[in-house]
mmCIF file of the N, C-alpha and C atoms, coordinates in Angstrom:
data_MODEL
# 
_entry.id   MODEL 
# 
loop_
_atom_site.group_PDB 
_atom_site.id 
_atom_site.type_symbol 
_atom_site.label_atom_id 
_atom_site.label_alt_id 
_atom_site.label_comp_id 
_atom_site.label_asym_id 
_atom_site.label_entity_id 
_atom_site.label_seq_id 
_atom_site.pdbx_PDB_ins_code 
_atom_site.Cartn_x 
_atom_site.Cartn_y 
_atom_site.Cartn_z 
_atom_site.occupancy 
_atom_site.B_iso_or_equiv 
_atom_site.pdbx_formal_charge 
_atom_site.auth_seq_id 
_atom_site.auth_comp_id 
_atom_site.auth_asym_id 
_atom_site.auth_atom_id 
_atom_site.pdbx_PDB_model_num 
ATOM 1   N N  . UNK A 1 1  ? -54.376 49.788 27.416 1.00 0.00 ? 1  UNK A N  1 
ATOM 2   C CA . UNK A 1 1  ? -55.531 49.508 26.603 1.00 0.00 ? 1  UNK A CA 1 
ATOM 3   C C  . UNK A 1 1  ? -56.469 50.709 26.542 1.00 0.00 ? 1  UNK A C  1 
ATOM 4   N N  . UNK A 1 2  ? -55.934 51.758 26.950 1.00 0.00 ? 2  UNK A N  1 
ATOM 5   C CA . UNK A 1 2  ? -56.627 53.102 26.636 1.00 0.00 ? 2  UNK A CA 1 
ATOM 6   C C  . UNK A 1 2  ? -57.230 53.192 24.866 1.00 0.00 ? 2  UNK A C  1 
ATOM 7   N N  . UNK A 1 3  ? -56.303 53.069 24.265 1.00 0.00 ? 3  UNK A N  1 
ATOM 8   C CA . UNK A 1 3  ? -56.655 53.099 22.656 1.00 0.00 ? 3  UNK A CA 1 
ATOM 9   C C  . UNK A 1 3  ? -56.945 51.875 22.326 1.00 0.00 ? 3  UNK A C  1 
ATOM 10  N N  . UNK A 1 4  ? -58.280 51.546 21.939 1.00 0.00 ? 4  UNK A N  1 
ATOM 11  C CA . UNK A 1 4  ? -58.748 50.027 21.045 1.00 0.00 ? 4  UNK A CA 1 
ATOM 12  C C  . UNK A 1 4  ? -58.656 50.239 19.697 1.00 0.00 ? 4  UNK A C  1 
ATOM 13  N N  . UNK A 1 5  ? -57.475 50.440 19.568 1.00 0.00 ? 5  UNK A N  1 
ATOM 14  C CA . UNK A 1 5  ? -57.485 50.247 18.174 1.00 0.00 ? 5  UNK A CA 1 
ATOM 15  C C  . UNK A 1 5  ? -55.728 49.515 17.461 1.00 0.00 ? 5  UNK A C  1 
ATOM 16  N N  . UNK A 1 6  ? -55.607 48.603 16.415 1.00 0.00 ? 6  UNK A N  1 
ATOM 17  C CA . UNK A 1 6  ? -54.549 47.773 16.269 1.00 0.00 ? 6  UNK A CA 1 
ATOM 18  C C  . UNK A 1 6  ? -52.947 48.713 16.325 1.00 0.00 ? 6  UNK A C  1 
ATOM 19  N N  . UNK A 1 7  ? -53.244 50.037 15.643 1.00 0.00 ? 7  UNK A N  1 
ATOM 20  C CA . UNK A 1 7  ? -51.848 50.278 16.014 1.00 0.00 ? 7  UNK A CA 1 
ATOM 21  C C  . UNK A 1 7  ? -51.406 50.921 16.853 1.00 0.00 ? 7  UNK A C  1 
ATOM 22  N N  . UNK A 1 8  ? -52.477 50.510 18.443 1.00 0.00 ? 8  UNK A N  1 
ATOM 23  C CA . UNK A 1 8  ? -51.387 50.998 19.313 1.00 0.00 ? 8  UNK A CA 1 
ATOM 24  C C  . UNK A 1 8  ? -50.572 49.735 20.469 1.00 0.00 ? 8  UNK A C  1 
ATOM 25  N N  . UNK A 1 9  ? -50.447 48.785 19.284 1.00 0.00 ? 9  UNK A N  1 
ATOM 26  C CA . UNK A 1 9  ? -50.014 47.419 19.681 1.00 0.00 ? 9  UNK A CA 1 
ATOM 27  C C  . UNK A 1 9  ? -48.945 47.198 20.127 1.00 0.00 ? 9  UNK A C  1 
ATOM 28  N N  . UNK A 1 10 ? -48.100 48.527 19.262 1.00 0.00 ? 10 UNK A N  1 
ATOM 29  C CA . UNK A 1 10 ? -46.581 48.450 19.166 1.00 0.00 ? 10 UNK A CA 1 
ATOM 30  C C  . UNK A 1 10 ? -46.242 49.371 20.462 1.00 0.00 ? 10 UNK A C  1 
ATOM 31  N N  . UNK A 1 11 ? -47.516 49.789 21.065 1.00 0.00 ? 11 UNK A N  1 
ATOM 32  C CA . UNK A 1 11 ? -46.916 50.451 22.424 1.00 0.00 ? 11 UNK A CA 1 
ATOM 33  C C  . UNK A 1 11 ? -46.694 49.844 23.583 1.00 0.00 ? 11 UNK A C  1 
ATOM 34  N N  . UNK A 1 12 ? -46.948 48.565 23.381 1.00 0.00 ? 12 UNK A N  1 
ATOM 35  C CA . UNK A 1 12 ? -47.352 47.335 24.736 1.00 0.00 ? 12 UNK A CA 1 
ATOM 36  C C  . UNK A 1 12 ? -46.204 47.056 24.494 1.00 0.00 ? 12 UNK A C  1 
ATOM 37  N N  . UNK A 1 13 ? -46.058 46.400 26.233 1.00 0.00 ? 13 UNK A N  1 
ATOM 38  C CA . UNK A 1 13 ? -45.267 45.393 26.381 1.00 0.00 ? 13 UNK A CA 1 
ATOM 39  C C  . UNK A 1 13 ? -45.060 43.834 25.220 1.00 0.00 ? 13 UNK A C  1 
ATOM 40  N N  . UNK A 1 14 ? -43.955 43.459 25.028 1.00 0.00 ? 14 UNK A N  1 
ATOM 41  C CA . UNK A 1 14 ? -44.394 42.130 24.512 1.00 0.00 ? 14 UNK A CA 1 
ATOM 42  C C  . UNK A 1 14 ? -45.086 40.985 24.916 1.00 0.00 ? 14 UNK A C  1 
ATOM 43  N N  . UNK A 1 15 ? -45.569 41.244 26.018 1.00 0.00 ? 15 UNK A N  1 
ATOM 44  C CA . UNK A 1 15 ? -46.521 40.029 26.691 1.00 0.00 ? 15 UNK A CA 1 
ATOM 45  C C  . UNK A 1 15 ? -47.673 40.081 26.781 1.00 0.00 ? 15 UNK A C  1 
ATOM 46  N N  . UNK A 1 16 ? -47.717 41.330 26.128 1.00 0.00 ? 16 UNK A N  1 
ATOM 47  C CA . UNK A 1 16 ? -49.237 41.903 26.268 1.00 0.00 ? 16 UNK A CA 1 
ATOM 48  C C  . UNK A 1 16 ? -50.003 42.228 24.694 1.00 0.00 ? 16 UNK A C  1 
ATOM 49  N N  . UNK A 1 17 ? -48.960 41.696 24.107 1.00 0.00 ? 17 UNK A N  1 
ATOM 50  C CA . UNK A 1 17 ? -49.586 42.558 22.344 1.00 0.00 ? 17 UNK A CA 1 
ATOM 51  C C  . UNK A 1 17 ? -49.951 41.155 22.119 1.00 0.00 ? 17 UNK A C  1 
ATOM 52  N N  . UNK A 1 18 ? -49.973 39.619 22.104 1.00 0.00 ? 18 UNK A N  1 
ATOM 53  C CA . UNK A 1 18 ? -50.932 39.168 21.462 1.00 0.00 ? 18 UNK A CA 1 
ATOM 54  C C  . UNK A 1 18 ? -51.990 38.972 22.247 1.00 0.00 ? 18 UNK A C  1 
ATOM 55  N N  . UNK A 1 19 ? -52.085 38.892 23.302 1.00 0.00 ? 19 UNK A N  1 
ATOM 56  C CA . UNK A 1 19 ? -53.480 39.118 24.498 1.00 0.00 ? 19 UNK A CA 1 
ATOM 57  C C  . UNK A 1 19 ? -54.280 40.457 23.946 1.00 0.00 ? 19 UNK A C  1 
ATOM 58  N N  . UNK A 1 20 ? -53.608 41.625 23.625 1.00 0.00 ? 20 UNK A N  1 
ATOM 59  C CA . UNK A 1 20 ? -54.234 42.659 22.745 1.00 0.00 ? 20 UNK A CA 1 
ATOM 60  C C  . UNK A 1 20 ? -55.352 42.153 21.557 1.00 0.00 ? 20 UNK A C  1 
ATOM 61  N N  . UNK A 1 21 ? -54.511 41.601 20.632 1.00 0.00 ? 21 UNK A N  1 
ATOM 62  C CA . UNK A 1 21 ? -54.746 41.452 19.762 1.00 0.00 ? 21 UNK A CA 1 
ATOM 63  C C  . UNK A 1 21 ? -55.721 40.556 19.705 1.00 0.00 ? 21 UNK A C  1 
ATOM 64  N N  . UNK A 1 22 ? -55.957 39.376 20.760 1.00 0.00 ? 22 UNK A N  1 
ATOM 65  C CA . UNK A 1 22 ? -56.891 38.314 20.983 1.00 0.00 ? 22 UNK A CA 1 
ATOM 66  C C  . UNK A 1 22 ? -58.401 38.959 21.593 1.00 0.00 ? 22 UNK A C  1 
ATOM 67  N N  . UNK A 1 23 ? -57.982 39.795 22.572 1.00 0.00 ? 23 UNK A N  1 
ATOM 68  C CA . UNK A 1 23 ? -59.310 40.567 22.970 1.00 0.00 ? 23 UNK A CA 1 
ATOM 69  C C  . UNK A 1 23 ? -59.986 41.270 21.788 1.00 0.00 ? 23 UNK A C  1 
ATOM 70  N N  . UNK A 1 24 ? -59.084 42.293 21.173 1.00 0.00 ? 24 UNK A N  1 
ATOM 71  C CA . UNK A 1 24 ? -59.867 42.670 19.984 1.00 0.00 ? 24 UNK A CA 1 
ATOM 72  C C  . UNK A 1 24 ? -60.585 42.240 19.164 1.00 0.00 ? 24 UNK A C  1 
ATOM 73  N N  . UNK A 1 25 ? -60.022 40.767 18.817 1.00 0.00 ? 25 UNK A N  1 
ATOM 74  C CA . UNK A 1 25 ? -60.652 39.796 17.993 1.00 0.00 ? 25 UNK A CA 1 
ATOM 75  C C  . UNK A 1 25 ? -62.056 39.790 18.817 1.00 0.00 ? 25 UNK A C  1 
ATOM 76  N N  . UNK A 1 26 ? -61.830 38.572 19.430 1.00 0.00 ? 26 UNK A N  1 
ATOM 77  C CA . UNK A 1 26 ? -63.003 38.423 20.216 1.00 0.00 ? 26 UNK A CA 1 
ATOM 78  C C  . UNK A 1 26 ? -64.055 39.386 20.617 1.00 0.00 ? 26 UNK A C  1 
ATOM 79  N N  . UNK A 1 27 ? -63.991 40.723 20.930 1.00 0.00 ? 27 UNK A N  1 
ATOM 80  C CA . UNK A 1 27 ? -65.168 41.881 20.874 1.00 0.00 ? 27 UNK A CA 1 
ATOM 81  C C  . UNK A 1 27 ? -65.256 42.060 19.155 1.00 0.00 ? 27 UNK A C  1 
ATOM 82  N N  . UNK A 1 28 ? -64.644 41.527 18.618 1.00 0.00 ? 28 UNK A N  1 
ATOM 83  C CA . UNK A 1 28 ? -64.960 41.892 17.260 1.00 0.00 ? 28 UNK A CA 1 
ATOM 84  C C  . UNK A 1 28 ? -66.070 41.024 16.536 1.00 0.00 ? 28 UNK A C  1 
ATOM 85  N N  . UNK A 1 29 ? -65.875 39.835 16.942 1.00 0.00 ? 29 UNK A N  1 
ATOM 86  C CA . UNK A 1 29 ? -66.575 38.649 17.058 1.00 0.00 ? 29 UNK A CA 1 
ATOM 87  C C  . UNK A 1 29 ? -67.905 38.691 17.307 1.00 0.00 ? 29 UNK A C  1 
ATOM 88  N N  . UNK A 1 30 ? -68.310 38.966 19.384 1.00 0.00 ? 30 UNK A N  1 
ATOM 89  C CA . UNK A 1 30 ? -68.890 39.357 19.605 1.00 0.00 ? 30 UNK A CA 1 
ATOM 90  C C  . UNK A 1 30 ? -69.732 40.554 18.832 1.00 0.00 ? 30 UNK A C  1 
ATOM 91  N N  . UNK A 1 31 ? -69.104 41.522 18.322 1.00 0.00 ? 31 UNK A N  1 
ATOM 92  C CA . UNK A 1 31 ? -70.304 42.464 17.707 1.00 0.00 ? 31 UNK A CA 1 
ATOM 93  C C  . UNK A 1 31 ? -70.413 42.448 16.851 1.00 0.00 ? 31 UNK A C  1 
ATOM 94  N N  . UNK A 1 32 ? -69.910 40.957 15.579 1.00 0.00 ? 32 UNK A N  1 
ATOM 95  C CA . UNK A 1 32 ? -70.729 40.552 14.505 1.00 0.00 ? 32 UNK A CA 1 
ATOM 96  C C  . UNK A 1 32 ? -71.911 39.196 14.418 1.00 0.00 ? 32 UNK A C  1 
ATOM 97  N N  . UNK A 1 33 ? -71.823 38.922 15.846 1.00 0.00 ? 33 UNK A N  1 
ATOM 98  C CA . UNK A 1 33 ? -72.818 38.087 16.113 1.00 0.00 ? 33 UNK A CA 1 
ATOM 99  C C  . UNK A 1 33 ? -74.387 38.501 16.274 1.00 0.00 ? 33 UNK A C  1 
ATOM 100 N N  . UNK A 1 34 ? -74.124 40.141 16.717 1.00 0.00 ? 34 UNK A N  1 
ATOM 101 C CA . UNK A 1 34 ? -75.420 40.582 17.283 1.00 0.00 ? 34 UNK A CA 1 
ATOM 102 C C  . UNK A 1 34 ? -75.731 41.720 16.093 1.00 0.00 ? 34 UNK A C  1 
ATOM 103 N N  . UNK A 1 35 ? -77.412 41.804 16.929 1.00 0.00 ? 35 UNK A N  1 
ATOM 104 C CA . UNK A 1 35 ? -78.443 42.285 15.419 1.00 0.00 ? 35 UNK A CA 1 
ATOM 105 C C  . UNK A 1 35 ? -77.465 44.148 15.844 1.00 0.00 ? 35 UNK A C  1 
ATOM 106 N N  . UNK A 1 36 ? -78.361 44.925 14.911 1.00 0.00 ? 36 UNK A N  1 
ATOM 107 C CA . UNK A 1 36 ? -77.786 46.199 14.797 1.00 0.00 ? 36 UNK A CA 1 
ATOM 108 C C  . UNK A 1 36 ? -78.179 46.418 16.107 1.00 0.00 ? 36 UNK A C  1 
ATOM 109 N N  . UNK A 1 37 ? -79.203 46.301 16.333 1.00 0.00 ? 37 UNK A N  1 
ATOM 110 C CA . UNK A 1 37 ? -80.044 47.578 17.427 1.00 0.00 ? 37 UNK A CA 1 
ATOM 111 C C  . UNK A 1 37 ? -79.409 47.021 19.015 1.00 0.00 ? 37 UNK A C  1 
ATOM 112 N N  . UNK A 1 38 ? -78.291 45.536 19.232 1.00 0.00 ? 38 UNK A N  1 
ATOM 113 C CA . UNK A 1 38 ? -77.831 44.728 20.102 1.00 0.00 ? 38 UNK A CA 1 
ATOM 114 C C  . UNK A 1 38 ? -76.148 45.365 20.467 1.00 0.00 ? 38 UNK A C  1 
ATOM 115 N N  . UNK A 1 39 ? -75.732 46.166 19.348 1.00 0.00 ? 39 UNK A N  1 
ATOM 116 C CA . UNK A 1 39 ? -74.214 46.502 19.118 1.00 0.00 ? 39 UNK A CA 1 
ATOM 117 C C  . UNK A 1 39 ? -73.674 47.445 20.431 1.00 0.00 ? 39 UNK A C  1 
ATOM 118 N N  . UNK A 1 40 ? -74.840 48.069 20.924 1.00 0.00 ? 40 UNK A N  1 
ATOM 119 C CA . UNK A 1 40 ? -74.025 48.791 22.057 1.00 0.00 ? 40 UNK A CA 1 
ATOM 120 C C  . UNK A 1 40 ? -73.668 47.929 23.112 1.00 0.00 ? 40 UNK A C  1 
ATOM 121 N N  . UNK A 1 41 ? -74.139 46.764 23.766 1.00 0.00 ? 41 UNK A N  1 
ATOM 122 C CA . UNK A 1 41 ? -73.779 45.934 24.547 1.00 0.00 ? 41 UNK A CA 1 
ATOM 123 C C  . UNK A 1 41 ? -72.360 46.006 24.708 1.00 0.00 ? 41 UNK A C  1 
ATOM 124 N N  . UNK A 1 42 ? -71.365 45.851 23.051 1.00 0.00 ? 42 UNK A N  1 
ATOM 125 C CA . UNK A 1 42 ? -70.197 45.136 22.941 1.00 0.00 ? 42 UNK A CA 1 
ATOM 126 C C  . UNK A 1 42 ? -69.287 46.871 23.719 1.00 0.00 ? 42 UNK A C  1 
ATOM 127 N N  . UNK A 1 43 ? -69.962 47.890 22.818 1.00 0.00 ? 43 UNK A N  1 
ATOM 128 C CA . UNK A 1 43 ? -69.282 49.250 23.117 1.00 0.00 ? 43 UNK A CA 1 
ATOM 129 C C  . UNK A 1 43 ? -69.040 49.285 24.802 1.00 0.00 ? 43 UNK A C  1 
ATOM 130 N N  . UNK A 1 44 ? -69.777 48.660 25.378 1.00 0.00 ? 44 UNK A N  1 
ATOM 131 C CA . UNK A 1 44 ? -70.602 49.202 27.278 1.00 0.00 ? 44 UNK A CA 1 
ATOM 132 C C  . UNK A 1 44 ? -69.206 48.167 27.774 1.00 0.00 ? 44 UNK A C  1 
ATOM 133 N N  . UNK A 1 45 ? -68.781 46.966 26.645 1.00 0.00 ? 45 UNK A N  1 
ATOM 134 C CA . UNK A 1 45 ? -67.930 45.874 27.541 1.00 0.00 ? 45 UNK A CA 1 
ATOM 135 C C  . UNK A 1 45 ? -66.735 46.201 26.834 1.00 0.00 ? 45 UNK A C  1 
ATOM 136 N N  . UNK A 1 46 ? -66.894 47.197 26.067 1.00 0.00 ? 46 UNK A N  1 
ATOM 137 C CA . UNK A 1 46 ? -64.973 47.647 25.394 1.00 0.00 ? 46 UNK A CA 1 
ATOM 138 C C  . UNK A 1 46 ? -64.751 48.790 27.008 1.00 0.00 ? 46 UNK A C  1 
ATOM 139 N N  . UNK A 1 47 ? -65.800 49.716 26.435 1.00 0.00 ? 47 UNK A N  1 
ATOM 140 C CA . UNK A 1 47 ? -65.574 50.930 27.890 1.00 0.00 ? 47 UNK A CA 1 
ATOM 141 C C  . UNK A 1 47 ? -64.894 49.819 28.937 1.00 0.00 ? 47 UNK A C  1 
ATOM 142 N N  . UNK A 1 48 ? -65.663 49.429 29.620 1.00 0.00 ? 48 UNK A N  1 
ATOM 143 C CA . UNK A 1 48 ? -65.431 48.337 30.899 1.00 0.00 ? 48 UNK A CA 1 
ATOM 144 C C  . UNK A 1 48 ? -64.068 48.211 30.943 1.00 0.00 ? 48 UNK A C  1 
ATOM 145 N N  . UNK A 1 49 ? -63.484 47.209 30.017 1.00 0.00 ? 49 UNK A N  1 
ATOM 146 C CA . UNK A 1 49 ? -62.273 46.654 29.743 1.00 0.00 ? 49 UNK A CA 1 
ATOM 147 C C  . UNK A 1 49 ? -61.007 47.987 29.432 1.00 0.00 ? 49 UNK A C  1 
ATOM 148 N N  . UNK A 1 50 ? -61.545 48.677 28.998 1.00 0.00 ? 50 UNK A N  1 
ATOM 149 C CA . UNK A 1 50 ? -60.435 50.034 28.494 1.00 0.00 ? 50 UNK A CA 1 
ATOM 150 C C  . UNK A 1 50 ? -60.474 50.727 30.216 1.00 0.00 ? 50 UNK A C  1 
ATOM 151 N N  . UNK A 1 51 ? -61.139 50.835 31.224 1.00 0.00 ? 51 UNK A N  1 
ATOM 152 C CA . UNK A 1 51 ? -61.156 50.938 32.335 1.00 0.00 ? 51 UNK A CA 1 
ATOM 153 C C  . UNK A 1 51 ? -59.844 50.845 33.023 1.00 0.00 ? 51 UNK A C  1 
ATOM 154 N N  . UNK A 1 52 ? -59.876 49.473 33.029 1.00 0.00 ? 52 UNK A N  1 
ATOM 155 C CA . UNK A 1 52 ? -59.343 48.459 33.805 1.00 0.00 ? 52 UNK A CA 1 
ATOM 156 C C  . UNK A 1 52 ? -57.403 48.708 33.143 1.00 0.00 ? 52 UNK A C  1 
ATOM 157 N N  . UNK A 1 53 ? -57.009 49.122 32.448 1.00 0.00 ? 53 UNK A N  1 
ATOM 158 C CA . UNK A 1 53 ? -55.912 48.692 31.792 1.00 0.00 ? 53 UNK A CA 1 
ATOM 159 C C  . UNK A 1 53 ? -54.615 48.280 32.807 1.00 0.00 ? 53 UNK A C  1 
ATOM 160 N N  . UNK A 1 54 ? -54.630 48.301 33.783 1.00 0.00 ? 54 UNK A N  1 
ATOM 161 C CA . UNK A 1 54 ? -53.853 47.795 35.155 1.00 0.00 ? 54 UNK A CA 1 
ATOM 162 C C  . UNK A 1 54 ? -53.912 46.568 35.324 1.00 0.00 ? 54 UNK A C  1 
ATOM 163 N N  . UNK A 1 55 ? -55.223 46.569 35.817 1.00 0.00 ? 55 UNK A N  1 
ATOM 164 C CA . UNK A 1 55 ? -55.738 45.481 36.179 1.00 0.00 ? 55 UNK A CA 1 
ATOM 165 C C  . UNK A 1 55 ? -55.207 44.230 35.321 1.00 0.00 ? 55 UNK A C  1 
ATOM 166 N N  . UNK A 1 56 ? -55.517 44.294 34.030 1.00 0.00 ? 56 UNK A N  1 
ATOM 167 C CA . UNK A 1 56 ? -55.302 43.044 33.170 1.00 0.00 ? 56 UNK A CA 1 
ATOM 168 C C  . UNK A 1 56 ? -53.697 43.301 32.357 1.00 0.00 ? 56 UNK A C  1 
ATOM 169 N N  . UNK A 1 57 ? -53.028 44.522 32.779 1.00 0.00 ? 57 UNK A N  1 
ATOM 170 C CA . UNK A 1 57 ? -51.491 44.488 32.539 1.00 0.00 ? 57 UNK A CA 1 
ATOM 171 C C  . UNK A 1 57 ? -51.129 43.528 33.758 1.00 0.00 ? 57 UNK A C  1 
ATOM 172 N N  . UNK A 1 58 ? -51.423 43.794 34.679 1.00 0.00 ? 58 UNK A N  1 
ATOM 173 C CA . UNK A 1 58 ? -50.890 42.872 36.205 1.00 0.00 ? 58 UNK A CA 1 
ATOM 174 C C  . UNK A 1 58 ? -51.461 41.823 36.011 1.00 0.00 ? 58 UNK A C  1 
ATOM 175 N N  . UNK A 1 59 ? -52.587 41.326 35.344 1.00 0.00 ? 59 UNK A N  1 
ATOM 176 C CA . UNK A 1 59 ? -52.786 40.041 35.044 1.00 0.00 ? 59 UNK A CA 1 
ATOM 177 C C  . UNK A 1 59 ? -52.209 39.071 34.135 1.00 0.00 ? 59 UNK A C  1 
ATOM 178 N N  . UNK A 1 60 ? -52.154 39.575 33.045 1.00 0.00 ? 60 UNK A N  1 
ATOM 179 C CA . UNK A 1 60 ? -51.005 38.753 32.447 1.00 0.00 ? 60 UNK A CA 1 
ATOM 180 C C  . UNK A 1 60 ? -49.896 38.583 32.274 1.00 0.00 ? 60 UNK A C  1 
ATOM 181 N N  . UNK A 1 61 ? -49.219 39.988 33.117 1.00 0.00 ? 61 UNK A N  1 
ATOM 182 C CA . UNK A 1 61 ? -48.145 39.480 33.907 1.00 0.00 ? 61 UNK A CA 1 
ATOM 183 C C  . UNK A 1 61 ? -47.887 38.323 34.764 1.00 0.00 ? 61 UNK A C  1 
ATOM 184 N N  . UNK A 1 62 ? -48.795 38.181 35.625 1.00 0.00 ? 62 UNK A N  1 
ATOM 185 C CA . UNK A 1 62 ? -48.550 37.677 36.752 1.00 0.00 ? 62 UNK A CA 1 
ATOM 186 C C  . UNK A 1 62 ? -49.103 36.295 36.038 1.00 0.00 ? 62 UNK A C  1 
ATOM 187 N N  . UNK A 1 63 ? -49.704 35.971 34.748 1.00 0.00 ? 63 UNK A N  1 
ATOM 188 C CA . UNK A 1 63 ? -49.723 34.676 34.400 1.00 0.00 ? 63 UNK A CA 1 
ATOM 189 C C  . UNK A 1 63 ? -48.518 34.200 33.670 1.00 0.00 ? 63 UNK A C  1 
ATOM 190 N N  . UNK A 1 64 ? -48.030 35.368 32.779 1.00 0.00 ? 64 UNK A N  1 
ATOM 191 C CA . UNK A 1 64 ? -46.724 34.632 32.216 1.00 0.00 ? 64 UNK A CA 1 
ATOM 192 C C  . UNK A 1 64 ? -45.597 34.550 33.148 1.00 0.00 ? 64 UNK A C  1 
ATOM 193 N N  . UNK A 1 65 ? -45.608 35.023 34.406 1.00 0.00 ? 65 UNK A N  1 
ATOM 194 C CA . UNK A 1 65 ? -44.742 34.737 34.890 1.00 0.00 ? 65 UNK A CA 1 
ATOM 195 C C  . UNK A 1 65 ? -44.758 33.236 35.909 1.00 0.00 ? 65 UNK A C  1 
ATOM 196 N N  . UNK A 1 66 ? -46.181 32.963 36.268 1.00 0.00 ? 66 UNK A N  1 
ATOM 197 C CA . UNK A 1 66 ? -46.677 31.735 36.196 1.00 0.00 ? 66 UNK A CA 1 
ATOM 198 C C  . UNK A 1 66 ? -45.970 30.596 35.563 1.00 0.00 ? 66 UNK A C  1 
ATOM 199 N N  . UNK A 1 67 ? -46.229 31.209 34.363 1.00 0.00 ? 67 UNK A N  1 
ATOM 200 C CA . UNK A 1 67 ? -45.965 29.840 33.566 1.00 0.00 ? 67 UNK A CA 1 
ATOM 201 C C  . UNK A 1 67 ? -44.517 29.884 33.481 1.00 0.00 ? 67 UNK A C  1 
ATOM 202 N N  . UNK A 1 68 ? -43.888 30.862 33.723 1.00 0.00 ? 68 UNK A N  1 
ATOM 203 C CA . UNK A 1 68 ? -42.475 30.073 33.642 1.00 0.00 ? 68 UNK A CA 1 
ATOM 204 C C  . UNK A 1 68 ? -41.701 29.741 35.026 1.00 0.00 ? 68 UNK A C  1 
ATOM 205 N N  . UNK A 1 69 ? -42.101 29.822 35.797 1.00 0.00 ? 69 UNK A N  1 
ATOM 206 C CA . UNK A 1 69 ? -42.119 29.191 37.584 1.00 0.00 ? 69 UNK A CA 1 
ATOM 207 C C  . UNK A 1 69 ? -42.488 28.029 37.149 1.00 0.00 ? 69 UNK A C  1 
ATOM 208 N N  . UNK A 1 70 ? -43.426 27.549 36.703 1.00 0.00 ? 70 UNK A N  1 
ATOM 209 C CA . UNK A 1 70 ? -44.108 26.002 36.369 1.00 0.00 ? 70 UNK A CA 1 
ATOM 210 C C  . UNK A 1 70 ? -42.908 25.689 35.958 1.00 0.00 ? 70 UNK A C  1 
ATOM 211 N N  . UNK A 1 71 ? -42.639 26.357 34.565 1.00 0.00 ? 71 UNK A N  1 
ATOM 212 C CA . UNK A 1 71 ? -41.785 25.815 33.397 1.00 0.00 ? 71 UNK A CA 1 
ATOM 213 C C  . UNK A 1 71 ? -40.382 25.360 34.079 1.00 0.00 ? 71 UNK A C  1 
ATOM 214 N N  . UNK A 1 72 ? -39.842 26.195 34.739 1.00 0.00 ? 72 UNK A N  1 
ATOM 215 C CA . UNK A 1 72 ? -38.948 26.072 35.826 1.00 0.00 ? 72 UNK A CA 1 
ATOM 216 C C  . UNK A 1 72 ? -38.734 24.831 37.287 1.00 0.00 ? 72 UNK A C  1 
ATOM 217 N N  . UNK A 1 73 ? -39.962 25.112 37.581 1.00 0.00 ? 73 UNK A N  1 
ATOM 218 C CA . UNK A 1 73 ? -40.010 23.441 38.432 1.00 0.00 ? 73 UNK A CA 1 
ATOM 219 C C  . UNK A 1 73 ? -40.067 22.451 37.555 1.00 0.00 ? 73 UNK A C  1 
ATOM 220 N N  . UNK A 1 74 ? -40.999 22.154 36.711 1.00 0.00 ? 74 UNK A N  1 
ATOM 221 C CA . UNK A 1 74 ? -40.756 21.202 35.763 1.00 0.00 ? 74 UNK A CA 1 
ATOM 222 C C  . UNK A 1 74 ? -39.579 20.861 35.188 1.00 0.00 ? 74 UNK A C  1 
ATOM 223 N N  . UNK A 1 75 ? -38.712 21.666 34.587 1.00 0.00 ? 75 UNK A N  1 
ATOM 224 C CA . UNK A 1 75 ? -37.276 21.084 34.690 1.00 0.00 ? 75 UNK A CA 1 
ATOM 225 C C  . UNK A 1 75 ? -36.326 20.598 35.645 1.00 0.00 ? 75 UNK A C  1 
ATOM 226 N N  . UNK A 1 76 ? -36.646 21.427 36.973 1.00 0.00 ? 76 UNK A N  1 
ATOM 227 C CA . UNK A 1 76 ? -35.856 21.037 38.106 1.00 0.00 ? 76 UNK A CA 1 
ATOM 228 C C  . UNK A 1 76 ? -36.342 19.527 38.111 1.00 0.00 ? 76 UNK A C  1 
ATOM 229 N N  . UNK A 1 77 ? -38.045 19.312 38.506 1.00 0.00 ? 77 UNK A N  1 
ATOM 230 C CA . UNK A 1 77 ? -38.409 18.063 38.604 1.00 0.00 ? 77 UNK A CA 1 
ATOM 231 C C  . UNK A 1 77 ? -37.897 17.272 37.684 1.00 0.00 ? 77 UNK A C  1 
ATOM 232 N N  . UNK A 1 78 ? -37.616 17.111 36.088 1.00 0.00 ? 78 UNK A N  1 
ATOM 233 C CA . UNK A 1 78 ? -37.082 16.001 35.379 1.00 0.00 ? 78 UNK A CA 1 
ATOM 234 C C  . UNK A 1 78 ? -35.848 15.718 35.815 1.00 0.00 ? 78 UNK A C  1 
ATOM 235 N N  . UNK A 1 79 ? -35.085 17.431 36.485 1.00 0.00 ? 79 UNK A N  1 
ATOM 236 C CA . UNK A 1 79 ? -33.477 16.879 36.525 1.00 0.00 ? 79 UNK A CA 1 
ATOM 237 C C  . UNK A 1 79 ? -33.433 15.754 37.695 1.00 0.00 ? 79 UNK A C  1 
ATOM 238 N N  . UNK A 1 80 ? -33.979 15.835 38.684 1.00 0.00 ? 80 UNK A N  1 
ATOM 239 C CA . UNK A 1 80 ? -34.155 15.430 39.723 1.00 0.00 ? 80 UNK A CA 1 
ATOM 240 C C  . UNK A 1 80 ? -34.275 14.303 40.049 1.00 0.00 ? 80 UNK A C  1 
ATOM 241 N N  . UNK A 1 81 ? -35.364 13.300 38.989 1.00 0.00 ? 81 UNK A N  1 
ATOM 242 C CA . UNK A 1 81 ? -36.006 12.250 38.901 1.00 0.00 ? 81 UNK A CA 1 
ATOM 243 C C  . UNK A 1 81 ? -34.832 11.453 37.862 1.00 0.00 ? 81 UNK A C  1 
# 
């Protein structure tokens, strides 16, 4: 998440380009809600987030892989029952 901008979408992982694409939205959101002179707020919480790009690669990793451990007991559990 070094580059905020849409086409460097196609450089992500696939687990990570619509989480991309959802954050963008959402700061996009965010800085059409606020007056002009309010807009750097959103810039101070892109920096922040462009920081971090580890951090929230290992995070949604470690959620989609979550969900398919769930997804995975949950079938064991129906076979089971």
């Amino acid at each position: 998440m070094y580059r905020w901008e849409e086409s460097a979408i196609s450089l992500l992982p696939d687990y990570l380009k619509t989480f991309y694409l959802k954050l963008m939205n959402i700061f996009k959101e965010f800085e059409d809600e606020l007056e002009t002179h309010e807009k750097y707020r959103v810039a101070f919480s892109r920096k922040a987030v462009q920081a971090q790009p580890l951090f929230w690669e290992k995070l949604i990793f470690f959620i989609t892989s979550m969900s398919l451990v769930f997804e995975v007991l949950v079938i064991n559990l129906v076979y089971f029952i």
